[in-house]
C-alpha positions in Angstrom: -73.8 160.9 -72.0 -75.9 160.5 -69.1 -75.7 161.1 -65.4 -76.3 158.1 -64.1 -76.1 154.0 -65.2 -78.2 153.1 -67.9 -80.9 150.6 -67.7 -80.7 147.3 -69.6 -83.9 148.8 -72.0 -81.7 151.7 -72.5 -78.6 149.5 -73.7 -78.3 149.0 -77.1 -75.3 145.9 -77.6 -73.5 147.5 -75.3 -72.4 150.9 -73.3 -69.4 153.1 -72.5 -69.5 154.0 -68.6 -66.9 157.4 -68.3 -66.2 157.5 -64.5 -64.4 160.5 -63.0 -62.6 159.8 -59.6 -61.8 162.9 -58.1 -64.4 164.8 -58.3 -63.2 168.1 -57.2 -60.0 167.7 -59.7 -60.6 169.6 -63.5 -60.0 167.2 -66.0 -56.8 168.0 -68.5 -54.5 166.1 -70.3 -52.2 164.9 -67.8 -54.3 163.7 -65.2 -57.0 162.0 -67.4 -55.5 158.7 -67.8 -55.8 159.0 -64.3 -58.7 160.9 -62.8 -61.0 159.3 -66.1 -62.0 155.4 -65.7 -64.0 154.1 -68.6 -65.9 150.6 -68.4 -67.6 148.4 -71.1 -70.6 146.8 -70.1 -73.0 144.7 -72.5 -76.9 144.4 -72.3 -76.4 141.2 -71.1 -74.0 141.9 -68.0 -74.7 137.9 -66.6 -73.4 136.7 -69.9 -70.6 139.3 -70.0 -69.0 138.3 -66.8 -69.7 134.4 -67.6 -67.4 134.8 -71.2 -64.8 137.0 -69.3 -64.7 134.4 -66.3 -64.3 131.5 -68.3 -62.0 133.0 -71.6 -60.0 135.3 -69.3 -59.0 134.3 -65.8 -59.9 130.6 -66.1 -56.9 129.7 -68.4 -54.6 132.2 -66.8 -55.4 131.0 -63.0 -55.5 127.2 -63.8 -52.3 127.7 -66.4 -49.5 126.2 -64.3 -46.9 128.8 -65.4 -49.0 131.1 -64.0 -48.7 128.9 -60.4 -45.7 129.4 -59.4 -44.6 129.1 -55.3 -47.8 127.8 -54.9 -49.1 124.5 -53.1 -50.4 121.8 -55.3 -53.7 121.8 -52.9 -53.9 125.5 -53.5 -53.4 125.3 -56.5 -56.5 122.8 -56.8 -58.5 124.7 -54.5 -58.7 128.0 -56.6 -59.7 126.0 -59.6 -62.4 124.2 -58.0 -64.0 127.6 -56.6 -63.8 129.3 -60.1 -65.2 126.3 -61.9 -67.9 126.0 -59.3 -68.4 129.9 -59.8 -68.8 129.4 -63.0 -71.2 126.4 -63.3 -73.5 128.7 -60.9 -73.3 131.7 -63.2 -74.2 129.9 -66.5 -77.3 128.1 -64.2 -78.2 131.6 -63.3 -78.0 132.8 -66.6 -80.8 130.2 -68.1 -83.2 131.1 -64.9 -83.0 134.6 -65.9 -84.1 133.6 -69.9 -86.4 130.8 -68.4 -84.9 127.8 -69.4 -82.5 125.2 -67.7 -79.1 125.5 -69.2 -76.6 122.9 -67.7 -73.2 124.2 -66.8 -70.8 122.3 -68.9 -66.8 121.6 -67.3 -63.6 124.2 -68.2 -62.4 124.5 -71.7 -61.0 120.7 -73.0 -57.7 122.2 -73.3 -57.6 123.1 -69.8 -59.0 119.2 -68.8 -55.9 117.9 -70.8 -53.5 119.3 -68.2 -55.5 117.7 -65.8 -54.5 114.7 -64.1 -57.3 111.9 -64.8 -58.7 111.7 -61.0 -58.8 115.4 -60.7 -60.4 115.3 -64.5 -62.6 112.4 -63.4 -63.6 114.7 -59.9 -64.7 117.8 -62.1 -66.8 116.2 -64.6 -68.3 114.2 -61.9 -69.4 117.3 -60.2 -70.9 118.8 -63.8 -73.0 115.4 -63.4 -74.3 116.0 -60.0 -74.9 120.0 -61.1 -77.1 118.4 -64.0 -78.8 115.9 -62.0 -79.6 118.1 -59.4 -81.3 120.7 -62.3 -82.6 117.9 -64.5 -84.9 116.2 -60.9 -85.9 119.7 -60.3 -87.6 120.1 -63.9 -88.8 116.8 -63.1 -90.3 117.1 -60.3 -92.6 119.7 -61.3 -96.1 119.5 -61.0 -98.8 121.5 -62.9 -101.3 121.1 -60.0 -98.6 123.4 -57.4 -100.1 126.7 -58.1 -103.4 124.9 -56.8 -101.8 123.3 -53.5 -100.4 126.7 -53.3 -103.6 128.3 -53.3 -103.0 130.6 -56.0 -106.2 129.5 -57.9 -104.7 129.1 -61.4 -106.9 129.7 -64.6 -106.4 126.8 -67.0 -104.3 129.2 -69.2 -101.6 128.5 -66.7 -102.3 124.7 -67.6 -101.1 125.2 -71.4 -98.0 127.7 -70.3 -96.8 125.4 -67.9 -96.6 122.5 -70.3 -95.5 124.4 -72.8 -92.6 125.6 -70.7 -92.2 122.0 -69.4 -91.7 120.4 -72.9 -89.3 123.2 -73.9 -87.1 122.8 -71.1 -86.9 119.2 -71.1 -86.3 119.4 -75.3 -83.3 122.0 -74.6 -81.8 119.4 -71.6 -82.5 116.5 -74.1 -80.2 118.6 -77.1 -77.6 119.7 -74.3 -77.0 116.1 -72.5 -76.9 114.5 -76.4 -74.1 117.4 -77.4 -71.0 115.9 -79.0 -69.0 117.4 -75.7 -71.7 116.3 -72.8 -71.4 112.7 -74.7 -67.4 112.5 -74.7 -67.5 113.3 -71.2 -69.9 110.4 -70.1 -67.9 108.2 -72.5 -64.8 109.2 -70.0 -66.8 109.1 -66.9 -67.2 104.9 -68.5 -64.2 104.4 -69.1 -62.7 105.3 -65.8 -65.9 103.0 -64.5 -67.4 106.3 -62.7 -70.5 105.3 -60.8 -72.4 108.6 -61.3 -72.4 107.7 -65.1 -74.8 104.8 -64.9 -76.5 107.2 -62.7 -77.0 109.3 -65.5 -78.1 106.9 -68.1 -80.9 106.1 -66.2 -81.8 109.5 -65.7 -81.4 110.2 -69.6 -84.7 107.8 -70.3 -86.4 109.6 -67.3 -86.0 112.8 -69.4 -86.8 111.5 -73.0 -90.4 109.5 -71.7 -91.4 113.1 -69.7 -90.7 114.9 -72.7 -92.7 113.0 -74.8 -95.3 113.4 -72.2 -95.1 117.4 -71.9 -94.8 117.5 -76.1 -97.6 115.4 -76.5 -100.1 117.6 -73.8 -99.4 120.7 -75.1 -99.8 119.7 -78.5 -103.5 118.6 -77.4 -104.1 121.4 -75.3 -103.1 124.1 -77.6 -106.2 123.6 -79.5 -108.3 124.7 -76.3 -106.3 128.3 -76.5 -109.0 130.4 -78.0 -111.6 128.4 -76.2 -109.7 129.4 -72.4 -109.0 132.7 -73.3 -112.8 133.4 -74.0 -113.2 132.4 -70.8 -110.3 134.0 -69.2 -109.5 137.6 -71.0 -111.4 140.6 -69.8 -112.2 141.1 -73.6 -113.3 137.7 -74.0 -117.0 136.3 -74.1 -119.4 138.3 -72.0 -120.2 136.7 -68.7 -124.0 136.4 -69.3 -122.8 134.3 -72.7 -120.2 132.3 -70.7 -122.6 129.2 -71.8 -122.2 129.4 -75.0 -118.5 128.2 -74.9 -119.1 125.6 -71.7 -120.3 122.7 -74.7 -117.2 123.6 -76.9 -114.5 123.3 -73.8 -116.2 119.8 -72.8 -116.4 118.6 -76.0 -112.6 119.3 -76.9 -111.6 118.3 -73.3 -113.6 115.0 -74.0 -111.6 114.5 -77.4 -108.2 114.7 -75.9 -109.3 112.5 -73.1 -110.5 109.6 -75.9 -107.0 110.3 -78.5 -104.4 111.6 -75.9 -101.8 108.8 -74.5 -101.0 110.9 -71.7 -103.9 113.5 -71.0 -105.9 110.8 -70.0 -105.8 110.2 -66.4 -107.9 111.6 -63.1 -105.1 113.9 -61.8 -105.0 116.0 -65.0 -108.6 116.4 -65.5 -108.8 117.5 -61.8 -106.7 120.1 -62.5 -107.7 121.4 -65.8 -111.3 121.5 -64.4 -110.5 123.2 -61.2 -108.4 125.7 -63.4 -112.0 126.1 -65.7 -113.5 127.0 -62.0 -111.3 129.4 -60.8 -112.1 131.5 -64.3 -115.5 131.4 -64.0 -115.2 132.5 -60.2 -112.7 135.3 -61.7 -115.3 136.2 -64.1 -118.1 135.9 -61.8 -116.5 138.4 -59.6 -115.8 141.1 -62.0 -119.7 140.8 -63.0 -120.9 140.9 -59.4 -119.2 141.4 -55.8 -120.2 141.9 -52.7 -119.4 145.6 -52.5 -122.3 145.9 -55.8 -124.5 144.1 -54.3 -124.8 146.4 -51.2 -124.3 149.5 -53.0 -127.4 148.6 -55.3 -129.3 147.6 -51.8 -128.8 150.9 -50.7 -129.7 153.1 -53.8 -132.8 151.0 -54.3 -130.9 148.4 -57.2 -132.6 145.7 -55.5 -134.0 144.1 -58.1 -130.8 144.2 -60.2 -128.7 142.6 -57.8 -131.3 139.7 -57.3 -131.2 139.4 -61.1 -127.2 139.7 -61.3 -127.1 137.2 -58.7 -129.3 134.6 -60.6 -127.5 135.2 -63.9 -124.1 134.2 -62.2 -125.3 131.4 -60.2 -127.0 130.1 -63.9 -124.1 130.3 -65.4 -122.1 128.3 -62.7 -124.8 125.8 -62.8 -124.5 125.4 -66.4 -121.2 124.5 -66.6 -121.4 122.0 -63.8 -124.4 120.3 -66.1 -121.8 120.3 -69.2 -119.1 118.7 -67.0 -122.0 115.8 -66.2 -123.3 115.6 -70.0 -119.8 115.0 -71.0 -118.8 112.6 -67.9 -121.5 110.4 -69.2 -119.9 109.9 -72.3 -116.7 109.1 -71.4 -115.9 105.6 -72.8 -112.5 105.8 -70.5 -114.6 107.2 -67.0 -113.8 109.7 -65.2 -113.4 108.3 -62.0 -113.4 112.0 -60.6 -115.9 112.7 -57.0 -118.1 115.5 -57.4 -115.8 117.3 -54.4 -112.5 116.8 -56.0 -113.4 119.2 -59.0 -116.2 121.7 -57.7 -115.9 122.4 -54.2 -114.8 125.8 -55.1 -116.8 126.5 -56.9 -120.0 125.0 -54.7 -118.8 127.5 -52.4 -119.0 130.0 -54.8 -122.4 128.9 -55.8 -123.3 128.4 -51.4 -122.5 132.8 -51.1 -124.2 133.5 -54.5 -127.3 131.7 -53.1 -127.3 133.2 -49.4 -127.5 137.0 -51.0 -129.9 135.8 -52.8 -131.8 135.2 -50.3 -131.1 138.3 -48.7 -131.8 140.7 -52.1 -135.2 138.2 -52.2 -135.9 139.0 -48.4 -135.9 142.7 -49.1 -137.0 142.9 -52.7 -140.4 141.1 -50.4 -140.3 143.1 -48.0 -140.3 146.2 -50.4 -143.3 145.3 -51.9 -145.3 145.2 -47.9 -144.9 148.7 -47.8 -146.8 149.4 -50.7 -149.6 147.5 -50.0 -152.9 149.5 -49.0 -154.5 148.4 -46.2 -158.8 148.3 -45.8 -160.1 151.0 -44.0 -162.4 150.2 -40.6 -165.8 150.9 -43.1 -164.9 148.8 -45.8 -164.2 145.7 -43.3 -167.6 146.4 -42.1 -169.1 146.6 -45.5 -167.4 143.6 -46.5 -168.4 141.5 -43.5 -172.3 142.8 -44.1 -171.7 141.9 -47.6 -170.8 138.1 -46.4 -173.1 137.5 -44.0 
């Protein structure tokens, strides 16, 4: 027993909730069916109220003996609303788990009481739902984190087409379920625009999944490559060079083989991504902050040498990008501004405070210079003459 609602991590299946209502009242026997109220709720509270919804008041409100002194276009409302409550609550329910579930009609028994326009009407509006979710999935675009400004690393890359094949391989098993495909067959048969609609849409799905399947498959095997270059307990930043040769060479493999991951906009991105981790990286190695703090306990040296470490390393990958560019049989019609102008910025700052460590590192060394005294200037000049 405990004093308050338990968490979802606390929640086994599910939990007993023991509510007393008056709280000043002692509980005994005759007033505990009373005073006491006890609820039921499940880990999954979403999905609870989605069965209960749809099992429970569903058939009882849209049961017509249940209707009774009621107007046909009540009636009709109230059905509407819960199955429109209940298409959102099951669309909720995949965004929670990450996926895109698609909201399928009420119960076939409850369709069969139906009239056909008003059966016609509601699986017309489950096609809309699914259009509506299926043109979102669509529409998404690995390069908005980057538009965005987030500054993605290009482990994003593989999660996002990971997540993009496996959404579009759950809507391709859902819209090709024995009940999704009766329904179109219906939505035919009565000559329903929005099922021609539909069709079309269908293909649009199947050719992006192949797409998504097909460029995670290839991209997977960069995994241990990107998080080398991306995890904190990956390859040392000084050693960052080491794996620049490997990453072109694989991204120059799946740009020969791939049918998909072969065109400018994806390589933009993917290489942008590989910039953003070495800027990540770079930063972690050496920042501004460093830089001054060293100045000012007499690191001067150090940061001028931390500073030409990172802006190597930069530089190196930039010359692997080039190497492999040459090679491409397919080009890469990419400019030079479209991929790096990041991380040339990056590589602009890193050279400015290296001027600036240079100029005092310099400067430093003036001070210990020893000057000629007034006699040996004399002597020297006697000497010369």
């Amino acid at each position: 027993v405990v004093g308050g609602v338990p968490t979802a991590q606390a929640i086994g299946r599910k939990a007993i909730i023991i509510i007393k209502i008056h709280k000043e009242e002692a509980i005994t026997e005759e007033n505990v069916s009373k005073d006491v109220a006890f609820i039921e709720i499940f880990k999954n509270p979403l999905e609870c109220l989605s069965i209960v919804a749809q099992e429970g008041f569903f058939p009882v409100l849209s049961n017509p003996d249940n209707q009774g002194g009621w107007s046909e276009l009540v009636s009709k409302y109230l059905v509407e609303k819960l199955n429109g409550f209940l298409s959102k609550l099951y669309v909720v329910i995949g965004q929670v788990n990450g996926k895109t579930m698609l909201p399928l009609p009420v119960q076939d028994e409850t369709l069969k009481n139906m009239g056909s326009k008003e059966r016609a009407h509601i699986l017309e509006t489950a096609i809309i739902t699914w259009q509506k979710q299926i043109k979102s999935v669509l529409s998404q675009d690995p390069e908005s984190l980057l538009k965005t400004g987030q500054d993605p690393n290009p482990l994003r890359e593989l999660e996002f087409w990971k997540s993009r094949a496996d959404n579009l391989n759950l809507i391709i098993k859902q819209i090709g379920s024995e009940r999704v495909l009766k329904y179109l067959k219906e939505l035919e048969r009565v000559k329903s625009a929005y099922s021609k609609n539909f069709n079309e849409l269908k293909k649009e799905v199947t050719k992006a999944a192949k797409e998504a399947n097909s460029n995670y498959t290839y991209l997977q095997t960069l995994d241990s490559l990107f998080r080398d270059l991306v995890d904190d307990g990956g390859v040392e930043f000084p050693k960052l060079p080491e794996i620049f040769q490997p990453i072109m060479h694989m991204i120059h493999l799946i740009w020969t083989y791939s049918s998909h991951y072969n065109t400018t906009p994806r390589l933009v991105v993917l290489i942008r991504e590989i910039c953003n981790a070495i800027i990540t990286k770079s930063k972690k190695y050496v920042d501004g902050p460093m830089i001054f703090n060293l100045v000012q306990t007499g690191g001067d040296q150090e940061a001028n040498d931390k500073l030409m470490v990172t802006y190597e390393v930069c530089s190196k990958f930039k010359a692997a990008y080039y190497e492999y560019k040459s090679k491409a049989k397919n080009p890469w019609t990419v400019t030079t501004n479209a991929v790096f102008y990041r991380l040339d910025s990056f590589m602009d700052r890193c050279q400015d405070l290296m001027q600036f460590t240079s100029t005092i590192l310099q400067s430093v060394s003036y001070t210990h210079l020893t000057l000629p005294t007034k006699a040996q200037v004399q002597i020297s000049v006697v000497s010369v003459s």
